[in-house]
N, C-alpha and C positions, 0 to 999 in steps of 0.2 A: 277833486280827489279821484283816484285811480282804484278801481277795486281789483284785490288780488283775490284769489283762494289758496289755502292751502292742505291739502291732500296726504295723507298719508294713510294707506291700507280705509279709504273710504270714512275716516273722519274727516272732516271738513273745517278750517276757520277760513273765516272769510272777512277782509278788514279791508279798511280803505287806508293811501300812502299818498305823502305826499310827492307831487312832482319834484326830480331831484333827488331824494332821499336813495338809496340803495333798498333792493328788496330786501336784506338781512337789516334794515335796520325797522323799517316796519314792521315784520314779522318778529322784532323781538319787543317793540313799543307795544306790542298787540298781543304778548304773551304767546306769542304760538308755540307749544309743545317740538320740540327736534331739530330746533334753531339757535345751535349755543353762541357760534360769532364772538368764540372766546378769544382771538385777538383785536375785536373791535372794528372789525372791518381792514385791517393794516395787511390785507393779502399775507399774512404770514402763518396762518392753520388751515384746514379745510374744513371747519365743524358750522357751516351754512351750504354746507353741500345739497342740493338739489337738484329734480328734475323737471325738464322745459318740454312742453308738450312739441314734438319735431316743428309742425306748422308757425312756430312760434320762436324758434331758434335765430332767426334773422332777425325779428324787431329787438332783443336783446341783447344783439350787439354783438362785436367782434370779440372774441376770445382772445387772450392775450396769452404771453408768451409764458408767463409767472403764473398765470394762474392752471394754465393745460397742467405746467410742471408740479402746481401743489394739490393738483386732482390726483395725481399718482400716489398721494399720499390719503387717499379718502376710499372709503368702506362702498364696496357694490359701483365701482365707477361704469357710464354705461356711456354711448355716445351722443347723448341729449343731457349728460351732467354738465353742470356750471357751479360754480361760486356765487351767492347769491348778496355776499359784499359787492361783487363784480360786475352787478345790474342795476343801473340806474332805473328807476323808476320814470317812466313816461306814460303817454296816453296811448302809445299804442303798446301798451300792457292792459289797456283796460279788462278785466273779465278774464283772465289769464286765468289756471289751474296748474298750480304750480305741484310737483309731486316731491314727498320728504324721503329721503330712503331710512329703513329700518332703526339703524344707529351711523351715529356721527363718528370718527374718529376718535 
């Protein structure tokens, strides 16, 4: 198992994910607070929008083309946002601190 945390204004959850899984889908298996992932992961809303610590922007992979374009549609985009449908869960996310912005789309 992979431990994530997740941050938002200095609350903290903290769960474990399975390899494989996407971070928005852990993060809603685990109740996390600011993680709606109202189209199910199908890249078609931005409401798993979050933020990746810079250091950490590379093991999570290459941004894709569809998903840059449906960040334009998300509240507070910064340039360490991602789609968190859009991250495969691996090991080298272990211990990660994942940050929530304020509101979702």
């Amino acid at each position: 198992m992979v431990k994530i945390t997740f941050d938002k204004n200095g609350l903290r959850h903290e769960v474990e994910a399975r390899e494989g899984d996407s971070v928005m889908r852990a993060a809603i298996e685990n109740g996390v607070p600011g993680i709606l992932g109202e189209c199910g992961g199908n890249l078609a809303c931005a409401t798993c929008h979050v933020y990746l610590p810079d250091a950490w922007m590379e093991r999570a992979g290459e941004i894709s083309e569809m998903e840059r374009e449906l960040l334009d549609c998300a509240l507070d985009v910064r340039p360490n946002s991602r789609l968190s449908c859009q991250i495969a869960v691996t090991s080298d996310l272990d211990g990660i601190v994942i940050g929530l912005p304020e509101k979702q789309v």
